[in-house]
N, C-alpha and C positions, 0 to 999 in steps of 0.2 A: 661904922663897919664898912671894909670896901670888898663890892663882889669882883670875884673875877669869871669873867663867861669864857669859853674856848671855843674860838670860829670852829664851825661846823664845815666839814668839807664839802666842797660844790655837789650838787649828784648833778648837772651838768657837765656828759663829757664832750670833749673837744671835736669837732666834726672833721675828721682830716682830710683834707685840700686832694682834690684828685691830680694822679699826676698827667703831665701834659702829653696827647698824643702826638706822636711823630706823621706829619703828610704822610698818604699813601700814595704809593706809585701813578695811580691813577691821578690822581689830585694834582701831581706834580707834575705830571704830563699835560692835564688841561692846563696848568700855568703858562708852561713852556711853549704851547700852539697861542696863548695868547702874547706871549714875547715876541713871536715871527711878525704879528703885527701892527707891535706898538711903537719900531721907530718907523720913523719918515723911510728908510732904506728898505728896510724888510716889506713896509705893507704897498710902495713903487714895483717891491720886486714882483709880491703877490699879482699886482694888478696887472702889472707885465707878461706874467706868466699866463694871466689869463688871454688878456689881449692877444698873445702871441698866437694862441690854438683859434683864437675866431677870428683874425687875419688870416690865417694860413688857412681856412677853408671858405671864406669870403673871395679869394684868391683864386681857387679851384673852380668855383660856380663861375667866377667870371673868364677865365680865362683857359680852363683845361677843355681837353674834349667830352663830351656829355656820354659816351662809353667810359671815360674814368671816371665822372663822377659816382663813385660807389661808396658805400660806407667805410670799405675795407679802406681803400683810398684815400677819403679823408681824415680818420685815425690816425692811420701810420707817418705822415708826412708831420704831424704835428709832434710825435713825440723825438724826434730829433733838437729842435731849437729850445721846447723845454727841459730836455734833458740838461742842456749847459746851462740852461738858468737854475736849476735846484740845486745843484753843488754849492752856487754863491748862498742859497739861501741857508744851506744848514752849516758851510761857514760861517756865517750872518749871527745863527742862532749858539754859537761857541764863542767868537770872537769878540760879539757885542758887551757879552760881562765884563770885560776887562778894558774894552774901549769907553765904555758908558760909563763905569766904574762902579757896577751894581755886584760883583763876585764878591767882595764883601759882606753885603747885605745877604744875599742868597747862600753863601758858603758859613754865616754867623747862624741865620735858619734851618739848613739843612747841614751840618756839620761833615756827613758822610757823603764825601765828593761824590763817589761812585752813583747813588743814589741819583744825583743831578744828572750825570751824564747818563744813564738810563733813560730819563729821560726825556733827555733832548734829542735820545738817538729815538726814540718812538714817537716823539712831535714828527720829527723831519720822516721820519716813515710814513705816519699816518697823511702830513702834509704830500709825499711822494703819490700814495695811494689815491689822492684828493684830484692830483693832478690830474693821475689817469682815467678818473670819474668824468674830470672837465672835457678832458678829451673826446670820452667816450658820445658825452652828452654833446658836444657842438657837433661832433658828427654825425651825432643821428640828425639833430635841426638842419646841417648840411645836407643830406641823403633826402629828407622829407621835403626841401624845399627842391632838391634836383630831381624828386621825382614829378613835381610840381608846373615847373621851368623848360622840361622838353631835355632834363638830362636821362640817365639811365637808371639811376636811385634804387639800385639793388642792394639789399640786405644781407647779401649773401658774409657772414665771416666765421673765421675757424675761429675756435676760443685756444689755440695753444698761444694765437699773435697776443692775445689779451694777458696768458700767464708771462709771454717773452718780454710783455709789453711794463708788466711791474716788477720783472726782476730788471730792465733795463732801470727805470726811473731809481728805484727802489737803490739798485746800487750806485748809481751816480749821487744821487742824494748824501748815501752815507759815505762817500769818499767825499764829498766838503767837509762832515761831519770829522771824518780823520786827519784831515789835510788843516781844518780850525784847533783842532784838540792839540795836535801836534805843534802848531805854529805861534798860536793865540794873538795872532795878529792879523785885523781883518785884512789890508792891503799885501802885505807880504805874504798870507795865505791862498789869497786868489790868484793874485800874479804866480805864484807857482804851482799850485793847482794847474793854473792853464799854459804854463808855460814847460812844464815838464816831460807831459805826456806827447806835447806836440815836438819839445827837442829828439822824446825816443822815438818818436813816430818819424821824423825827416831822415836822424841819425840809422836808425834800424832801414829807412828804404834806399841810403844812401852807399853803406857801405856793405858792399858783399856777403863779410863773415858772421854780421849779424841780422840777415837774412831769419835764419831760421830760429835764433831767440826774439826776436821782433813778433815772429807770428806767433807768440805765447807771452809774450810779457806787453803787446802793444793793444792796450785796450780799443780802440778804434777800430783792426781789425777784429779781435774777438768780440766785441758787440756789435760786430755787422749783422751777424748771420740770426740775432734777436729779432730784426723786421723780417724776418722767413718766417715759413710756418713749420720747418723740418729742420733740425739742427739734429747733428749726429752725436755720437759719445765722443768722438775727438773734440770736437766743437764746444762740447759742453767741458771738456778736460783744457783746453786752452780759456777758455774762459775763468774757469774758476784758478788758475795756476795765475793768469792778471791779476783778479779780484786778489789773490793775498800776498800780492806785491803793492800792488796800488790802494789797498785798500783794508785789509787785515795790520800789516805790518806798521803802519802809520797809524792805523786804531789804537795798537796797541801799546807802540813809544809814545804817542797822545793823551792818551789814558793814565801813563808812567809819569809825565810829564806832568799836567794839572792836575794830579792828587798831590805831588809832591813841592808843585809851585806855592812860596809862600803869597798870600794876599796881603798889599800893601795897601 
C-alpha cells in the first residue's frame, strides 16, 4: 500500500528586505567637503588659502605702522587674496567629477543630479565661511601679539565688515561654483572665470559709453564698498544686479547643463 503525505505549507513567512535609503543632504554635503581635500590640487589650494591670511598679517607686524596694527586691519587685508582663491576652489569641486572621471560613480549613486549640486554648493559655502573663521582667528593672534610687540592691538571692529565680509567670500565662492557647472572643465573654467571679469573691468574703464553699465555689472567695483563698514541701498542694488549676471545666470545655464550632460 503506498501513502501519500501532502507538504505542509511553511508557517515561516518571508522577512522582506528593507528598501535602501537614499543619502541625506547632510551626508552628501560632508562627502563633498571631503572631495575639496582629497586631490593633491584642492587640499595645495586649501593650504594656500591658509598660508595666504598668516602671510598677510605676518607682513603687517613686520612692517606697517604699529597705529595700523589693529584687528580691523588685519582682517580686512586678508580677505582680498583669499577671495580669488575660493572661486578656483569651488571650480575645483565641479570640475574635478569629470576630470577624475568619478561623475559616474557619484551620478550611478546619487541618480538626482540636482541633489549633488546642492551639495556642493553648501560644501563651498560652508568651506567660504571656514575661510572667514581663519581670518577672523589669525587676526586676533595678530592683534594679541601687536598688542605685545609695542603695536597698537586695538580690538576695536564693527560687526557689519564681518556680515560684508561673508557675503563677499560667500559669493566669490559660488561664482567658481557657476562658472564649473557651466563649463565643466577645470582649466577652461578658471581661465575664464578670471579672464572675463577683468576684459569687462578694462573694457567698461576704457570706453566712454560703457561707463555707466560698468559700475553695475563690474563686479570689482561693486564689491569695493564690502571692505566699508556703510554701504547704501545704491550700493547694495548694483551689487546684487552683478551678482545675477556673474553669478545667477551662469548658475543657472550650469545647472541646465550637468543635469542634462550624458555621463560617459
Amino acid at each position: 500500500m503506498t501513502t501519500t503525505t501532502t507538504p505542509q505549507a511553511s508557517s515561516v513567512e518571508p522577512v522582506p528586505r528593507p528598501g535602501v535609503r537614499r543619502p541625506s543632504l547632510p551626508r552628501l554635503t560632508a562627502v563633498e567637503l571631503r572631495k575639496l581635500a582629497d586631490t593633491r590640487a584642492g587640499l595645495w589650494l586649501l593650504i594656500i588659502i591658509g598660508l595666504t591670511t598668516a602671510v598677510i598679517v605676518t607682513l603687517q607686524l613686520v612692517f606697517a605702522d604699529a597705529a595700523d596694527q589693529t584687528f580691523a586691519n588685519f582682517f580686512v587685508p586678508s580677505l582680498l587674496p583669499v577671495g580669488v582663491l575660493l572661486p578656483v576652489l569651488g571650480i575645483l569641486s565641479v570640475t574635478a567629477e569629470w576630470s577624475q572621471r568619478t561623475a559616474l560613480v557619484t551620478y550611478a549613486l546619487v541618480p538626482r543630479r540636482e541633489r549633488v549640486v546642492v551639495a556642493k554648493l553648501a560644501a563651498v559655502v560652508l568651506a567660504a565661511l571656514a575661510s572667514v573663521a581663519t581670518s577672523l582667528a589669525v587676526a586676533a593672534v595678530g592683534t594679541l601679539i601687536a598688542g605685545t610687540s609695542g603695536g597698537a592691538g586695538s580690538w576695536e571692529f564693527d560687526e557689519t565688515l564681518l556680515l560684508n565680509s561673508v557675503v563677499f567670500q560667500v559669493a566669490n565662492a559660488l561664482m567658481g561654483v557657476a562658472f564649473g557647472l557651466l563649463l565643466l572643465n577645470t582649466p577652461l573654467a578658471i581661465v575664464t572665470y578670471l579672464l572675463l571679469p577683468t576684459a569687462w573691468s578694462i573694457v567698461g574703464g576704457l570706453v566712454p559709453a560703457l561707463h555707466r553699465p560698468a559700475g553695475w555689472l563690474d563686479t570689482g567695483r561693486t564689491m569695493e564698498p564690502l571692505f566699508t563698514t556703510s554701504l547704501d541701498a545704491d550700493q547694495w542694488a548694483r551689487l546684487a544686479v552683478s551678482l545675477v549676471v556673474w553669478l545667477l545666470v551662469p548658475l543657472a545655464a550650469g545647472l541646465v547643463r550637468t543635469l542634462r550632460r550624458e555621463v560617459a
